[in-house]
C-alpha positions in Angstrom: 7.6 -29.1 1.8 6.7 -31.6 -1.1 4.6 -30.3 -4.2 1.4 -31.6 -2.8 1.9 -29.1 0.0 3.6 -26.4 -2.0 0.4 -27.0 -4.6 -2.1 -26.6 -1.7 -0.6 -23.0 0.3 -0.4 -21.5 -3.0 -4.3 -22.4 -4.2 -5.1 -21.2 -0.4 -3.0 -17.6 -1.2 -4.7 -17.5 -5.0 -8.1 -18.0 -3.3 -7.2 -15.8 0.0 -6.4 -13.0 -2.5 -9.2 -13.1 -4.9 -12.0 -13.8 -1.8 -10.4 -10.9 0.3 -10.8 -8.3 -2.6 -14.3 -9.3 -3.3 -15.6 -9.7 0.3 -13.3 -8.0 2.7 -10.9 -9.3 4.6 -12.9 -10.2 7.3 -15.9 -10.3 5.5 -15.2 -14.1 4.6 -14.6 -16.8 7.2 -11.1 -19.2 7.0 -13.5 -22.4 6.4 -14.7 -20.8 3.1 -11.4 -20.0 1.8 -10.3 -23.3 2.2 -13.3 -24.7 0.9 -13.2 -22.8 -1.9 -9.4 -23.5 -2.7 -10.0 -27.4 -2.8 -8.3 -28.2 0.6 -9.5 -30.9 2.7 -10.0 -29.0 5.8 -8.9 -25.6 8.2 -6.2 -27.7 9.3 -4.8 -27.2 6.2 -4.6 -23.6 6.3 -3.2 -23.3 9.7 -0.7 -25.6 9.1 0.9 -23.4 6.5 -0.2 -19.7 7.7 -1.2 -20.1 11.4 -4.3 -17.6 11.3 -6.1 -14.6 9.3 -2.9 -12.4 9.6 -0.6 -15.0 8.9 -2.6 -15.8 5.7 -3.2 -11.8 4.7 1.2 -11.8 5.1 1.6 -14.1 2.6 -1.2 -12.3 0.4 0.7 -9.2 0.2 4.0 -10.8 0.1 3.1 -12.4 -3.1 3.5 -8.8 -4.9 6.2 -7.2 -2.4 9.3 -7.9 -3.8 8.0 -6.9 -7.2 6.7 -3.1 -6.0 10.1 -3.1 -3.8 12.4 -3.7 -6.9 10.3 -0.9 -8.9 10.1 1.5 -6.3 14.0 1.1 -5.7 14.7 1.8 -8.8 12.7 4.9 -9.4 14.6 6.2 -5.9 17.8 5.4 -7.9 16.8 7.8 -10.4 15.8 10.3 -8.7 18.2 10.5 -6.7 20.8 10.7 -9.8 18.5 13.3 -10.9 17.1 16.8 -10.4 16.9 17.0 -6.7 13.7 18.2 -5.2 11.9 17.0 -7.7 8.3 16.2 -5.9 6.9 14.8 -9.1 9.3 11.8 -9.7 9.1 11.3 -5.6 5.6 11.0 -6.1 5.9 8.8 -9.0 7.9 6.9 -7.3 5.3 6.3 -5.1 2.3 5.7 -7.1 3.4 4.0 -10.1 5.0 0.4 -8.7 1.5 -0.1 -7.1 -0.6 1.1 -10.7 1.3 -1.5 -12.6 -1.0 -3.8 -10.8 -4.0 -2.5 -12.3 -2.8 -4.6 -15.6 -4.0 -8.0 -14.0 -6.8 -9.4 -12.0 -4.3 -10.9 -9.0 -2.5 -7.1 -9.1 -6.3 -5.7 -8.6 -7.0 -8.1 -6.2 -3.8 -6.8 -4.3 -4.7 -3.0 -4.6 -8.5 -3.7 -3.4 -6.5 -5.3 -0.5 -4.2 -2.5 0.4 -7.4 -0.2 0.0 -9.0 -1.6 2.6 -6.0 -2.1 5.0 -5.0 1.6 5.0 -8.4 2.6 5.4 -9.1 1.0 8.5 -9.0 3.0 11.7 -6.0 1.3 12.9 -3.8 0.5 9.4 -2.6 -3.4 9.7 -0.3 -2.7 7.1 3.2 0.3 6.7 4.2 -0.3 10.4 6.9 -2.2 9.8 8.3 -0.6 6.6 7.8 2.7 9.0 10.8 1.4 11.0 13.0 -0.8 8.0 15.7 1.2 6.0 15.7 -1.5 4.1 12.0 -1.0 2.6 10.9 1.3 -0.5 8.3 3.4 1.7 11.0 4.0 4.3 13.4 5.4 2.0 10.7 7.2 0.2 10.0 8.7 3.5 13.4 9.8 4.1 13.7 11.5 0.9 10.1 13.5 0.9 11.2 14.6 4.3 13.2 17.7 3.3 10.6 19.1 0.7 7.8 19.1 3.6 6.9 22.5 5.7 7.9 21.6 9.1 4.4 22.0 10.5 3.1 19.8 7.4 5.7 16.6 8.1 3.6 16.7 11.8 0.4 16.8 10.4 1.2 13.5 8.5 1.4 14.5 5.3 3.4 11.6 3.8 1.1 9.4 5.6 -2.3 11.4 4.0 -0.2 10.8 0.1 0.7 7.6 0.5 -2.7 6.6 2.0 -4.5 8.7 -0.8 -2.9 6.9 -3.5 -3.9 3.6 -2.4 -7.3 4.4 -2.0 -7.3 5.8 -5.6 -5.7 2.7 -6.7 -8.4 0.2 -4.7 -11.1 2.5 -6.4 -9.3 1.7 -9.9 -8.7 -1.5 -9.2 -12.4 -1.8 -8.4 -14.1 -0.3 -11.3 -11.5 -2.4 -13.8 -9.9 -3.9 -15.8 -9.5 -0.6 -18.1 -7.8 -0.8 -21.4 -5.8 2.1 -20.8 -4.5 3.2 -17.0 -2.0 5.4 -18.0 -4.2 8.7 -17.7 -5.1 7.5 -14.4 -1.4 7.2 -13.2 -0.2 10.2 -14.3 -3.2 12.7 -12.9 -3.3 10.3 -9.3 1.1 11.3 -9.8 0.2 15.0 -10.0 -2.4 15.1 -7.2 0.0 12.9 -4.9 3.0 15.7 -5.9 0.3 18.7 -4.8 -1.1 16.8 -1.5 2.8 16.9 -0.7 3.4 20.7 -1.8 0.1 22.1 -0.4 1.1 25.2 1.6 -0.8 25.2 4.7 -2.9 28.5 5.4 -2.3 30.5 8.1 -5.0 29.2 10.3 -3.7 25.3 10.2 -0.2 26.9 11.5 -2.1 28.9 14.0 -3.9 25.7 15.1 -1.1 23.2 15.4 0.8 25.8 17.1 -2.2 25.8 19.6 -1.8 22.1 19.9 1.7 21.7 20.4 1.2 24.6 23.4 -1.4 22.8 24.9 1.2 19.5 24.5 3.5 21.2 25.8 4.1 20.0 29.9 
């Protein structure tokens, strides 16, 4: 790809990115993203991304490896750490993604994800559901053994990690703030209680109804 055509996919992702925060991500058709990035035509776009989704990929990729990398090394730690400790798993979590709140593209991203994860089918955490290799996997893995057995089936690490990106769209949305650091740490400590919540005894009456009635 020469610099003409590396020029125009990234003005097509900058523009993607900024329109899909402000109007949804399928609030705003493909033609106006590309008018508004300068390009000549749709062509354009499909030539580098191939559709909506392909387009949204590269969107989120922009900020991936940099979330990856932080959440990684906040695993490392705690793992070389106190074990069970729910607060640095749950900062672990939350605080790659709040580092984005320091700059308009990272807002853009959050206001994104906010959306995404909110939807009634999630188009994004399938695959890193199913890849070792990703941050949210091994996050997964470690939260695993400090969940009630009857909470890990009710979802819990979905309902934390979804939770914080909603917080973190509603930041992001509201910004930029001059200072996000009270933010992070109070969205840290109610992530570390959605994990710890004891469930009453009704919810464990109730979801040992359902797994009867699941039962063949």
């Amino acid at each position: 790809m020469g610099t003409a055509g590396r020029e125009t996919r990234e003005r097509l992702i900058e523009t993607a990115e900024r329109l899909f925060a402000a109007e949804g991500v399928y609030g705003v058709s493909l033609r106006e993203i590309v008018r508004a990035s300068g390009a000549r035509n749709v062509t354009a776009l499909q030539y580098h991304f191939g559709d909506r989704h392909g387009l949204l990929r590269a969107v989120l990729e922009r900020h991936r490896a940099e979330v990856e990398s932080a959440r990684h090394a906040l695993l490392d730690a705690y793992e070389a750490g106190e074990p069970d400790d729910v607060r640095a798993l749950s900062a672990a979590l939350v605080r790659p993604l709040a580092a984005k709140l320091a700059y308009p593209s990272g807002r853009a991203y959050l206001r994104i994800l906010g959306e995404l994860v909110n939807r009634p089918e999630p188009l994004i955490g399938r695959a890193s559901v199913s890849d070792p290799a990703d941050s949210t996997y091994r996050w997964r893995a470690l939260t695993a053994p400090l969940l009630e057995e009857d909470a890990a089936r009710l979802h819990r690490r979905f309902v934390a990690v979804r939770f914080t990106m909603i917080e973190l769209a509603r930041r992001a949305q509201s910004g930029p703030h001059a200072d996000d650091r009270l933010f992070t740490s109070h969205l840290i400590d109610l992530v570390a209680a959605v994990l710890l919540a004891p469930l009453s005894a009704e919810t464990h009456r109730l979801a040992a109804e359902r797994d009867r009635e699941r039962t063949p």
